[in-house]
C-alpha positions in Angstrom: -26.4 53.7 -30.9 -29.2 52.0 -32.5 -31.8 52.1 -29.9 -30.9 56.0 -29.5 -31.8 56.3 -33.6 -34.3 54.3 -33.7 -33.0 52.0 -35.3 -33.9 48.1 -35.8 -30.8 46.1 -33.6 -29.3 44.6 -36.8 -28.2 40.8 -37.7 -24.9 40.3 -37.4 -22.3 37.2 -38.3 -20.4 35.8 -35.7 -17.3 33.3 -35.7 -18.4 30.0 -35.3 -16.4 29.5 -32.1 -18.6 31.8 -30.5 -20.9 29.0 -30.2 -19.2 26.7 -28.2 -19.3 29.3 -25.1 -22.4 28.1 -23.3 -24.7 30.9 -22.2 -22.9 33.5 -24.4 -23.9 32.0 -27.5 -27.5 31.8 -26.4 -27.2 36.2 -25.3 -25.6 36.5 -28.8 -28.5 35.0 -30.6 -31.1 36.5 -29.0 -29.4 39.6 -30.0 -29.6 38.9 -33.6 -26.0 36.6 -33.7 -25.7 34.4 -36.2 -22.7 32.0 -36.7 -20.7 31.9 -39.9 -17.6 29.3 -40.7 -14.8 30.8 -42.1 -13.2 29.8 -45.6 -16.2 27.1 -45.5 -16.0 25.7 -49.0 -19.0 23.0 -48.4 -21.8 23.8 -51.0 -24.6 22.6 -49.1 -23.7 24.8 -46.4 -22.9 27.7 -48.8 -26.0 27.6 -50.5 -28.0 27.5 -47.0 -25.9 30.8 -45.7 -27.1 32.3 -49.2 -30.8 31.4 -48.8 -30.9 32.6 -45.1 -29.4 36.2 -46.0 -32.0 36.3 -48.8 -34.4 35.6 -46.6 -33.5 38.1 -44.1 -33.2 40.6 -47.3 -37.0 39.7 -48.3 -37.6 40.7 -44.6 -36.1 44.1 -45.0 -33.5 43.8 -42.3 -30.5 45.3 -41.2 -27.4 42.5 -41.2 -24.3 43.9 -39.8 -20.8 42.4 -41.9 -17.1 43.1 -40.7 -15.4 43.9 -43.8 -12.2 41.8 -42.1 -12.1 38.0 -42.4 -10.4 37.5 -38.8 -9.8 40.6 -36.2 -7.5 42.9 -37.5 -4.2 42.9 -35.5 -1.9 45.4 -37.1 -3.6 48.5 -37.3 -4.4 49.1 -40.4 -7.3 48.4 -43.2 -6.9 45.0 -44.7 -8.6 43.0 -47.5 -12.2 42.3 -47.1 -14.1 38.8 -46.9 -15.1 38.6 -50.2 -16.7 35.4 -49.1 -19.5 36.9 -47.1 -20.0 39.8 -48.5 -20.7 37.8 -51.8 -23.4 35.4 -49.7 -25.0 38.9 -48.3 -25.4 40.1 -52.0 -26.5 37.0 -53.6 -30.5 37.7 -53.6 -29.3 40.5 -55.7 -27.6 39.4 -58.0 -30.7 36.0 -58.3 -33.1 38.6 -58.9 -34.7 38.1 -55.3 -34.2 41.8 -53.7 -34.2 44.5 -56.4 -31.7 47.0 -54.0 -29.9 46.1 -51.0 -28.7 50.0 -49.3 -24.7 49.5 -47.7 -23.7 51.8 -45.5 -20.3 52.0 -44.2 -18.9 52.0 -40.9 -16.3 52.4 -38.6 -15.1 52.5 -35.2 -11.9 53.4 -34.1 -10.7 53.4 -30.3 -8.2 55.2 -28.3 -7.3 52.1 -26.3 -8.5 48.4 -27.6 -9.0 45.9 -25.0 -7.6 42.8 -26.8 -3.9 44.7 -26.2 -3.2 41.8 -23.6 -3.3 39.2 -26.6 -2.8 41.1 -30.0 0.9 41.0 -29.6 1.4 37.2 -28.8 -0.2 36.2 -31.9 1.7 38.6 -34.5 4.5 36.6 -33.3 2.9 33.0 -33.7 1.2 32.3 -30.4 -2.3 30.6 -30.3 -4.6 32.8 -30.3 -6.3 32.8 -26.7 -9.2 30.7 -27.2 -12.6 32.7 -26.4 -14.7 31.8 -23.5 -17.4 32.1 -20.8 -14.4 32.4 -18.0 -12.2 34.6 -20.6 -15.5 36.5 -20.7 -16.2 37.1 -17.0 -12.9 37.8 -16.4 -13.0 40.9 -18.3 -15.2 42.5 -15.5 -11.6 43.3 -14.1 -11.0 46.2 -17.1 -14.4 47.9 -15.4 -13.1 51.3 -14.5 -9.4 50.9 -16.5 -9.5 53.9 -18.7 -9.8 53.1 -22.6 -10.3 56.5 -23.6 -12.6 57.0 -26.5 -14.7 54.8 -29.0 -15.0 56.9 -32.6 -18.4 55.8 -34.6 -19.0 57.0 -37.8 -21.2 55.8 -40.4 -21.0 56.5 -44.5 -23.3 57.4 -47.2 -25.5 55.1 -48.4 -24.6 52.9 -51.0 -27.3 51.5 -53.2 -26.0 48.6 -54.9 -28.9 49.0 -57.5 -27.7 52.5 -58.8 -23.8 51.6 -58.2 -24.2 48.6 -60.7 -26.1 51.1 -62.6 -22.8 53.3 -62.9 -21.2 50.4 -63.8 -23.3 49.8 -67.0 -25.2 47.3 -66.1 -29.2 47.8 -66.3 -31.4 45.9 -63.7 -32.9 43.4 -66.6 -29.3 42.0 -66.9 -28.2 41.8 -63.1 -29.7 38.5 -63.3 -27.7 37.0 -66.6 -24.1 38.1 -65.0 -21.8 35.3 -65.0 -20.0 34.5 -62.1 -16.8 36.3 -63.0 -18.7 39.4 -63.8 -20.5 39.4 -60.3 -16.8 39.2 -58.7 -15.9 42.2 -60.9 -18.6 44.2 -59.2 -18.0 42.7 -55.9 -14.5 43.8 -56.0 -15.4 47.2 -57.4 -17.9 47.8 -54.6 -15.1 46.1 -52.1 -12.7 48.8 -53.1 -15.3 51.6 -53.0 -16.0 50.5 -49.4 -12.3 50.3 -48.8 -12.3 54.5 -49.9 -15.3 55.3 -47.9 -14.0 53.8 -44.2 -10.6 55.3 -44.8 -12.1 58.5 -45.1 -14.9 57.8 -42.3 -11.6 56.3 -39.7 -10.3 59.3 -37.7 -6.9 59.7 -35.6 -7.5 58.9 -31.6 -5.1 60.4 -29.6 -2.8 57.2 -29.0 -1.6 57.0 -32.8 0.5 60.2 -32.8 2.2 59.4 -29.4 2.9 56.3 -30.3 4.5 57.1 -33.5 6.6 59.5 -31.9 7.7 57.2 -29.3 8.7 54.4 -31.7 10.5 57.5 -33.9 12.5 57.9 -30.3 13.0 54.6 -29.3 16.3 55.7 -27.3 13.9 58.0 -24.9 13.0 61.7 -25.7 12.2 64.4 -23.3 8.8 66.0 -22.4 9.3 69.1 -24.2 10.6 67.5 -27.5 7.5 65.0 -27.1 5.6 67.7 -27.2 7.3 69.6 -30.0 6.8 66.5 -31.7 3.6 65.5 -31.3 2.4 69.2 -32.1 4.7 68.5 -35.5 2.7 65.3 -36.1 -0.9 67.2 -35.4 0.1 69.6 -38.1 1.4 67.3 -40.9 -1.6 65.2 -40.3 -3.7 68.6 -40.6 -2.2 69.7 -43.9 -3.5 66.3 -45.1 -6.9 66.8 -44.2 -6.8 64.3 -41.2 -9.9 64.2 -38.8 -9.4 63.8 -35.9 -11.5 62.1 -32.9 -11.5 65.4 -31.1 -10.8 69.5 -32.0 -9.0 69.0 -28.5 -6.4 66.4 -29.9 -4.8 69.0 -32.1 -3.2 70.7 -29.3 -1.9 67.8 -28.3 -3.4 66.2 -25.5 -0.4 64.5 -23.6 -1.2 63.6 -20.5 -4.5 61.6 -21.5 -3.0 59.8 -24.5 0.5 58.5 -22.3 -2.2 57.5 -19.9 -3.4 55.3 -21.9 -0.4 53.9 -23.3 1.2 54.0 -19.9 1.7 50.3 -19.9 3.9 50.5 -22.5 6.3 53.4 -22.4 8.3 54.2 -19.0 9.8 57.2 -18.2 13.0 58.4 -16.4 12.8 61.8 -15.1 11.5 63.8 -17.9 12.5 61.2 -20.2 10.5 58.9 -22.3 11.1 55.5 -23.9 8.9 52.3 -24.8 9.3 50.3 -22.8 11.6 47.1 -23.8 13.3 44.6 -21.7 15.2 42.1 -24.4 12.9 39.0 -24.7 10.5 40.4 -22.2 8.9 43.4 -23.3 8.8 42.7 -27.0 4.8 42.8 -27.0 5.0 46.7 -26.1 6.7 47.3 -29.4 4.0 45.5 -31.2 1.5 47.7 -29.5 2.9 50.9 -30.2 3.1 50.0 -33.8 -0.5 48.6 -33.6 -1.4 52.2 -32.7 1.0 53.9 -34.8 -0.4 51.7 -37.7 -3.7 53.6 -38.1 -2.1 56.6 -39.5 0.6 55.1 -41.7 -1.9 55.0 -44.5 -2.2 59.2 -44.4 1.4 59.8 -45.3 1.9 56.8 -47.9 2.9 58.5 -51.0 5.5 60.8 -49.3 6.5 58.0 -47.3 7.7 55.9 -50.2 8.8 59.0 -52.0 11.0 60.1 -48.7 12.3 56.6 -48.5 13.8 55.9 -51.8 15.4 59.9 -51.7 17.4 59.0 -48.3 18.3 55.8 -49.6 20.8 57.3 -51.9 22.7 58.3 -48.8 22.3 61.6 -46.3 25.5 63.2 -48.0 24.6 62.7 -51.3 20.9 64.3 -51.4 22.5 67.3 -49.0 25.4 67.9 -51.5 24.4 67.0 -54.6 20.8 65.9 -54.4 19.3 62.8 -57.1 17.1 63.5 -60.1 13.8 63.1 -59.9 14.1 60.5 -62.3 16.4 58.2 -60.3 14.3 58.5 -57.0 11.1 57.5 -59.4 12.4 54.2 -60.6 12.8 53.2 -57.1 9.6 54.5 -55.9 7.6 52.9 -58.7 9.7 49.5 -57.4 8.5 50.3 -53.3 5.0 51.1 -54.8 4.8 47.8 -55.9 5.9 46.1 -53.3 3.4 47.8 -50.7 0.8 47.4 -52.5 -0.4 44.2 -50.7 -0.1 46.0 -47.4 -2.2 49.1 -47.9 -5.6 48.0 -49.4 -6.7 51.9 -50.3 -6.1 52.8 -54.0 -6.5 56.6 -53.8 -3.1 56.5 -51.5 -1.7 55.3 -53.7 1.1 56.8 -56.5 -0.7 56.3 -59.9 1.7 57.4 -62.2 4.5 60.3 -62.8 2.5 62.8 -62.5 1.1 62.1 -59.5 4.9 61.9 -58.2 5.6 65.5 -59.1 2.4 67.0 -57.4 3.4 64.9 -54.3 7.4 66.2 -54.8 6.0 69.7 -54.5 3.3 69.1 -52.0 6.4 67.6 -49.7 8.6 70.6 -50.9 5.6 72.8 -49.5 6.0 71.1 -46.1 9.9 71.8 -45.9 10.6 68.0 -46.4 12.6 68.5 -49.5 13.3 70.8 -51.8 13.5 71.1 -55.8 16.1 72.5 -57.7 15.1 72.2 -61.7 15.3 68.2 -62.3 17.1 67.7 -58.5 15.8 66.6 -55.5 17.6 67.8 -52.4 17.6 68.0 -48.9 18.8 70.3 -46.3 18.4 70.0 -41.9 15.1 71.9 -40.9 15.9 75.0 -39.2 12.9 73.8 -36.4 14.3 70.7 -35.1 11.5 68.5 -36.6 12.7 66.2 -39.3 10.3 65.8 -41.1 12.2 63.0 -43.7 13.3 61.2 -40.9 9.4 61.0 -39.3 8.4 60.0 -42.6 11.3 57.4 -43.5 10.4 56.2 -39.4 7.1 55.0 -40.5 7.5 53.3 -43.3 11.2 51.2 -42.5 9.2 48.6 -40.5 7.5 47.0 -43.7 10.5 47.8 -45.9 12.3 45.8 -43.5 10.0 42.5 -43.1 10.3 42.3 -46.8 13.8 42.5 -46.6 14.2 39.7 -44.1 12.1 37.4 -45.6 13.9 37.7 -48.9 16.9 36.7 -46.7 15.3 33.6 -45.9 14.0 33.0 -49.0 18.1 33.2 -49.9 18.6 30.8 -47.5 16.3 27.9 -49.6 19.0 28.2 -52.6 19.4 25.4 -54.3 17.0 22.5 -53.0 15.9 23.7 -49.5 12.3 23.9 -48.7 9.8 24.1 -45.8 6.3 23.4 -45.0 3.8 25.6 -44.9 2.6 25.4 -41.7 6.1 25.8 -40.3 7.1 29.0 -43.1 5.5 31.7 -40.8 7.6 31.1 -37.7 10.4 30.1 -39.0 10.8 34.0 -40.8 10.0 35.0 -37.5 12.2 33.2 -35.4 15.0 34.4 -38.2 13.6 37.7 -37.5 14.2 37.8 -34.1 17.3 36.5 -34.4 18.5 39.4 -36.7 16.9 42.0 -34.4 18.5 40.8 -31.3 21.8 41.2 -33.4 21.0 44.3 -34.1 20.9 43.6 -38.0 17.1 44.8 -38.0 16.5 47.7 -36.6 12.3 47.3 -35.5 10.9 44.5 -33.7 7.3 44.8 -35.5 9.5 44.0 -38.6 8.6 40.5 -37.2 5.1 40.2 -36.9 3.3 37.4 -38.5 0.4 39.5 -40.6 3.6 41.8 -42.9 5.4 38.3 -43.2 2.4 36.6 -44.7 2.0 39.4 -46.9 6.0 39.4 -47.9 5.7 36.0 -49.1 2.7 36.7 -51.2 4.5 39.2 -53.1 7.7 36.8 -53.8 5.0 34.0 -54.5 3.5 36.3 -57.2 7.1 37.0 -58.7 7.3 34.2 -58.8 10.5 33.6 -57.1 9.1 31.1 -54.6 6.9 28.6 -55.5 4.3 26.0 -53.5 4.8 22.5 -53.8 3.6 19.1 -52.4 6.0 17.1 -51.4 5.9 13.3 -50.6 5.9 12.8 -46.6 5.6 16.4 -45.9 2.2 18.1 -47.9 2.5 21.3 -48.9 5.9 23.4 -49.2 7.6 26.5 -49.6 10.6 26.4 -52.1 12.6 28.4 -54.7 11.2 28.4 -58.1 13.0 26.1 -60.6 14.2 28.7 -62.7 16.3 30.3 -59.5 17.1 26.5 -58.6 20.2 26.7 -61.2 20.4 30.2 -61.8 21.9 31.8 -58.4 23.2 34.9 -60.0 19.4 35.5 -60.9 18.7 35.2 -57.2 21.7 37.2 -55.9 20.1 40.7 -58.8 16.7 40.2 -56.7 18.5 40.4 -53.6 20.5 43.6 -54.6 
């Protein structure tokens, strides 16, 4: 892409693990590689990453910075590395480089080729360690079709007029205190956030596999494809874009091609493909793929969610005021919010409720009657509720489970940190293969992690050090004594 533009090959950080393949490491340098540590805290070696990016900024050069701190495994947008991205605008912010020019970028893929490990790890497996052999064995995927790779590249961003917007002149750049250059690191964080969700477009894979996890029990060719021409026009009326004008029709065969591995078919029938125990990665997959198109139908997602959870006879009969479904949205709102990084997806206030209620009631998802929300069976077979409610139950249900466990700590129980992770999973297994949870990718590490960071900042769990064992996961004191307390959260 670069060389076809013109364009100088840019600098770009690496994980420091990269170095310790022999001959890669010495390819990846040469080709402008250059090897960060992660959550480094050392000052000396802080203040020598800051120097070199400033250097490289004197130089005018083009350094290339993944927004993610580790590689993404669940599909969606995450937090950025604040970390690096604060090193890379540091001769800025010194006075050293009066503009630094961001432009965001994205690449999404049909197929990804780490789909042989991403699924052992979001359930607590080592990650498979990188090197020179792992490398040369990946000459076996020449000629495996991966489909398509989606580039797109943003606006520019110049940081000098964006801290300009921000009421701050270029004289004073240099006199902001460290909490005010977080402020605009954030800012410029989220604005980043904005510009690749709007630059990431749907590959064929993500519908499919949405529909498939909506069917789990198998669904026939011709409803598949009733379906996945339903999903191509709900993501249309959103203003979706898509990797290819072809994909709106529904390109079937290509997309189950690539996701062949996971799905089997009986007859005309299709179904992921799980054995119990065995095939639990495919699930994981399919969500991994369904994942990057969650974030499209958020707000009607949580507003679908809380409606049907008043019961299916209830909102067919008598339907729930708007008023009731709101309190429980605002509650979901909160919740998610640590799982989808983009604010403009997000429900701001009641207003923004009621021009979603009637967007939704434009799509035959719902209807309004004066202050009532109701709901009645779609005379076309696709339920649209249902679709919605089906992409969203996943995360409801991790943070479910792991309140469970966090039950399970009442009065005096603790456990380390290290051990926290699989220990909610291993519960979380346990309850799917009861049938008690409903979706396997309910269990993956990455939603956990975020689940407990929500409870942490309600502060209904709390981290403490304990003698013998470090640092531990345990109940707050105040829900130590007070069970009843603990039982209203629950509920």
């Amino acid at each position: 892409i670069f060389f076809a533009n013109e364009m100088d090959q840019p600098f770009f950080s690496t994980p420091i693990q990269y170095m310790e393949i022999k001959l890669l490491n010495r390819i990846f340098r040469h080709c402008g590689s250059f090897y960060v540590r992660e959550d480094e805290q050392n000052i000396l070696y802080k203040a020598i990453l800051r120097e070199y990016f400033s250097l490289l900024m004197s130089d005018k050069k083009t350094i290339s910075v993944s927004m993610e701190e580790t590689r993404e495994k669940s599909g969606m947008q995450v937090k950025a590395n604040i970390n690096v991205l604060e090193s890379v605008l540091s001769s800025f912010f010194e006075g050293k480089t009066r503009d630094i020019d961001i432009i965001p970028m994205t690449i999404n893929y049909d197929r990804i080729l780490e789909g042989e490990t991403f699924p052992y790890e979001l359930v607590g497996e080592q990650k498979v360690k990188e090197s020179l052999s792992r490398f040369v064995a990946s000459a076996r995927y020449i000629g495996t079709p991966f489909g398509k790779a989606c580039v797109n590249f943003g606006s520019k961003i110049s940081l000098k007029e964006y801290v300009e917007n921000m009421g701050i002149q270029q004289h004073q750049v240099i006199n902001l205190s460290d909490v005010e250059q977080n402020e605009v690191i954030k800012s410029l964080t989220r604005t980043i956030h904005e510009c690749n969700s709007e630059l990431s477009v749907i590959m064929s894979t993500a519908p499919l596999a949405s529909v498939l996890l909506q069917n789990r029990k198998g669904i026939s060719q011709e409803n598949l494809s009733k379906s996945l021409e339903y999903v191509y026009e709900e993501l249309s009326a959103r203003n979706a874009v898509f990797a290819e004008k072809s994909t709106l029709n529904g390109d079937l065969s290509s997309s189950m091609t690539l996701l062949g591995e996971f799905v089997k078919k009986k007859r005309d029938v299709f179904e992921p493909m799980v054995s119990p125990k065995v095939d639990y990665k495919n699930i994981l997959m399919l969500a991994y793929y369904k994942n990057s198109l969650v974030h499209i139908f958020l707000k009607e997602m949580i507003i679908g969610v809380s409606f049907l959870g008043f019961g299916k006879d209830t909102i067919k009969l008598s339907g729930v005021s708007k008023e009731r479904v709101w309190n429980k949205v605002q509650f979901l709102s909160e919740m998610l919010d640590g799982v989808f990084v983009q604010d403009s997806i997000k429900i701001t206030d009641y207003d923004d409720f009621e021009k979603t209620l009637k967007f939704m009631e434009e799509r035959k998802i719902l209807y309004l009657e004066d202050d009532l929300m109701k709901y009645e069976t779609p005379h076309n077979g696709q339920n649209g509720l249902l679709f919605l409610c089906s992409l969203i139950w996943p995360f409801i249900d991790t943070f479910w489970l792991t309140m469970v466990y966090i039950y399970t700590l009442f009065p005096e129980n603790h456990v380390t940190k290290e051990k926290v992770l699989s220990k909610i999973q291993w519960f979380a297994e346990s309850l799917y293969e009861d049938n008690i949870v409903l979706h396997y990718e309910s269990c993956s590490f990455d939603i956990i992690t975020k689940a407990l960071e929500y409870f942490k900042s309600k502060g209904i769990i709390i981290i403490e050090e304990r003698e013998g064992e470090g640092l531990c996961y345990c109940l707050d004191p105040v829900y130590r004594v007070d069970e009843e307390s603990l039982q209203n959260i629950f509920e």
